[in-house]
N, C-alpha and C positions, 0 to 999 in steps of 0.2 A: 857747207860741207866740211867734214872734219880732215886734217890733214894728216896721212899717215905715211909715215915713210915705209921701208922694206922689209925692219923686222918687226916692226906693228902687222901690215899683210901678212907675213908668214905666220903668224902668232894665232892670226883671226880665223886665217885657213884651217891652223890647225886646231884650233878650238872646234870650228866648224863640222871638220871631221869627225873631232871627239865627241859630238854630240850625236852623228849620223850612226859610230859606232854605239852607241850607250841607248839608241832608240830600239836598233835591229832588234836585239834576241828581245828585249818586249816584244814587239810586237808581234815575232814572230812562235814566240812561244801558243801566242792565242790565235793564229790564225787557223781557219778548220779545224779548227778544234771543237769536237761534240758540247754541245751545250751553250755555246757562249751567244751571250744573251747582249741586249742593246737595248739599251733607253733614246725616248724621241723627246727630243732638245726644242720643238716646236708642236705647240698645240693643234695648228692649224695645218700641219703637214707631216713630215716625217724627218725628222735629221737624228739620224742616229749617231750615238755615241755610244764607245764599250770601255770595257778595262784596258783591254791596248789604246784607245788614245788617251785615258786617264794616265794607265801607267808609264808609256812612253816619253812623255812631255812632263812626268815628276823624273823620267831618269835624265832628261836633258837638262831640265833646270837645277837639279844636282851639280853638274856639272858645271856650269855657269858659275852656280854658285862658287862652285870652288878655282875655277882658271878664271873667270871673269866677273869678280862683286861690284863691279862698280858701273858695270852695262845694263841699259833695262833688257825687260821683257815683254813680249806681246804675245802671250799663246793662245791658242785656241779654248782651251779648256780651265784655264785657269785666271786667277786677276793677273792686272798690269803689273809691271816693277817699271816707277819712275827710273830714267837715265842719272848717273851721276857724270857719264865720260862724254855725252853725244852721241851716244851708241847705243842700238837696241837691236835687240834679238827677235826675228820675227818667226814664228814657230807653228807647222799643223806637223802635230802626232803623228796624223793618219790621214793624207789627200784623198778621198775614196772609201769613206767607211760604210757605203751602200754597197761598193764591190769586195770590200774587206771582208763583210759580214756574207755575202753572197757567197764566194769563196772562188774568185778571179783573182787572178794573179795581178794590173795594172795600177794598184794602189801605190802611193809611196811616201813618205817623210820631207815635207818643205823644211828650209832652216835660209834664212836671209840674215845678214849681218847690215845693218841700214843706218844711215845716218838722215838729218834733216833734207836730205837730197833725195833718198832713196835708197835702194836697194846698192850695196859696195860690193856683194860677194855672196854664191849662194849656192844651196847644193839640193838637187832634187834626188833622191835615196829612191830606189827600189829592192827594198831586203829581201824578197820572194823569188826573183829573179838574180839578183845579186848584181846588180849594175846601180853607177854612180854616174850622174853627173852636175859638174861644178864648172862656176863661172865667175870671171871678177879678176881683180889686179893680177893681168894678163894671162888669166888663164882659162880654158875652155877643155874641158878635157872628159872625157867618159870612160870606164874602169867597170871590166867586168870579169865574166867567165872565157871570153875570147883575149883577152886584155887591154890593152888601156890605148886609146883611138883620139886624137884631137875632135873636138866638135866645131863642123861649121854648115850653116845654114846653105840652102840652094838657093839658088836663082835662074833667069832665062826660061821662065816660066809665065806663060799667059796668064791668064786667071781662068780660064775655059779649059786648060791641062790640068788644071791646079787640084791636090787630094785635100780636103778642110775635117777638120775634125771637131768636136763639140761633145758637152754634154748633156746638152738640148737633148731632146726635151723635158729632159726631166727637172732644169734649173732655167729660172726665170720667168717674166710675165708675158704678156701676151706680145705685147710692143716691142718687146725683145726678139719675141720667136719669130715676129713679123721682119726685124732685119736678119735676122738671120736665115731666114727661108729665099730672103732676096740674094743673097750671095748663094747660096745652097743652089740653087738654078741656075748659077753660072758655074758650076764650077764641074770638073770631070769626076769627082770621087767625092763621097762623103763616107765616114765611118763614126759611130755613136757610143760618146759611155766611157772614153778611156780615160779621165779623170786629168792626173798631173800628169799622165804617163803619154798625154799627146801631145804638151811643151818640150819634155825631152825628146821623142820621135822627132819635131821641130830644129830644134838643135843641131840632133844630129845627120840633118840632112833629107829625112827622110819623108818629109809630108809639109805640106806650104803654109797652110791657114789654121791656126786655132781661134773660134769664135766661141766666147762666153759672156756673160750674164747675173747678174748677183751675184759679185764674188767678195771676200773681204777680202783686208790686205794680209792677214797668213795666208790665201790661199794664191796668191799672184807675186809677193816679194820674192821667195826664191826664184821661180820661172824668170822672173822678169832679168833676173841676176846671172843667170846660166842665159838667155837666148839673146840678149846683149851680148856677152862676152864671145858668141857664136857666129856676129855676124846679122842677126834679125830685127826685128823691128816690135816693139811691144809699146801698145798706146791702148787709150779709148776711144771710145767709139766718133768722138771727135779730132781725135789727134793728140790728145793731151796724155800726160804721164797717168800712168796707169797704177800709181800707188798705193790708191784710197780703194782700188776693185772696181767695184758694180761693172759695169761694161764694156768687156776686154777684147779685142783682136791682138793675137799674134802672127807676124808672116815673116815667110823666110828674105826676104829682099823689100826694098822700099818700094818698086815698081807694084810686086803683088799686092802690098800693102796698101798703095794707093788706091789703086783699081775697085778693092774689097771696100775699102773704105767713104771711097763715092755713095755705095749701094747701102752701106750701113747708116752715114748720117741722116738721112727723112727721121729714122727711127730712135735718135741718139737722148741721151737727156742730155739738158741743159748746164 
């Protein structure tokens, strides 16, 4: 783990920022917008890609480049940049470019600040809605149109109360869908499709379980950074750190977390 003192944190935060503000107006200049068109990043399925994650993720690494040359990069869209500090940038343009391109509001901008450990500080961006939320050396906080609210996760929740969110089925394989239908039957709410925008709901109190599946590590570093600092619990499907993706649970408390997590390992990989 890299050691940073106070005005290192305050530095990365605010870098972190600057990068959340340097994404927005990309992205949002293309959103429903007539015409905007999308290339499939996968022959065998559909992953769409546009000019807002292209463009977005060149205005953040602009920026990097200039407040931070000597941290790598991990983005979606573009190649690596080896570390020279222990630090790397973990970056999706666009969380949701099925809902981006559809023209739903729940899409948002991942940015993690990570070292060999993990995820240290991270901000999940909703420019459409205009709501922020960020997590990491001490802070847990969400900033919007109502204004700026601490985040913390719930608890004192069964798992039979419990609202689980996902965006099954349209991510993952079959063995996947299979644990996850086994929590999905326990539980009292499900809702489908909200992309990153159901780790933030997470956070801030508002919903117990998120259950995903094929994910990489741009699409799980920030969340994992913001629902840590929240109070929540982020692993895989066995309990392990969640850094690498593929098989994700998030919950608001360790107890829920548990419970979900019994039902989940038959179906876990290895």
């Amino acid at each position: 783990m890299v050691n940073l003192g106070t005005t290192q944190q305050v530095a990365l935060r605010q870098t972190a920022h600057a990068l959340a503000d340097a994404a927005r107006p990309v992205t949002l200049k293309h959103f429903r917008s007539l015409g905007l068109s999308a290339d499939n990043k996968d022959v065998g399925g559909f992953d769409p890609v546009t000019a807002a994650d292209r463009g977005a993720e060149q205005a953040m690494r602009a920026v990097l480049a200039e407040m931070r040359p000597h941290d790598g990069i991990l983005g979606e869209e573009f190649g690596d940049v080896a570390s020279q500090s222990g630090l790397t940038w973990v970056l999706d343009p666009i969380d949701g470019t099925r809902g981006f391109i559809s023209g739903t509001p729940t899409w948002g901008v991942l940015i993690a600040v990570s070292d060999a450990s993990g995820p240290r500080f991270g901000i999940i961006d909703q420019p459409y809605i205009g709501e922020r939320f960020e997590g990491g050396f001490g802070h847990a906080v969400m900033t919007g149109p109502h204004g700026s609210f601490d985040l913390q996760t719930r608890g004192g929740r069964a798992l039979s109360e419990a609202t689980l969110f996902t965006t099954f089925p349209e991510v993952g394989r079959d063995v996947d869908r299979s644990g996850f239908e086994a929590v999905r039957d326990r539980v009292q709410l499900v809702r489908y499709g909200m992309d990153c925008y159901a780790y933030a709901l997470l956070a801030a109190g508002q919903i117990d379980l998120v259950i995903e599946a094929g994910l990489h590590p741009y699409d799980i570093h920030g969340p994992i950074a913001v629902i840590k600092a929240s109070g929540g619990i982020i692993t895989d499907w066995r309990g392990r750190p969640a850094n690498a993706g593929g098989q994700v649970i998030a919950a608001g408390s360790p107890e829920i977390h548990t419970q979900a997590l019994a039902l989940l390992e038959p179906f876990a990989d290895d």
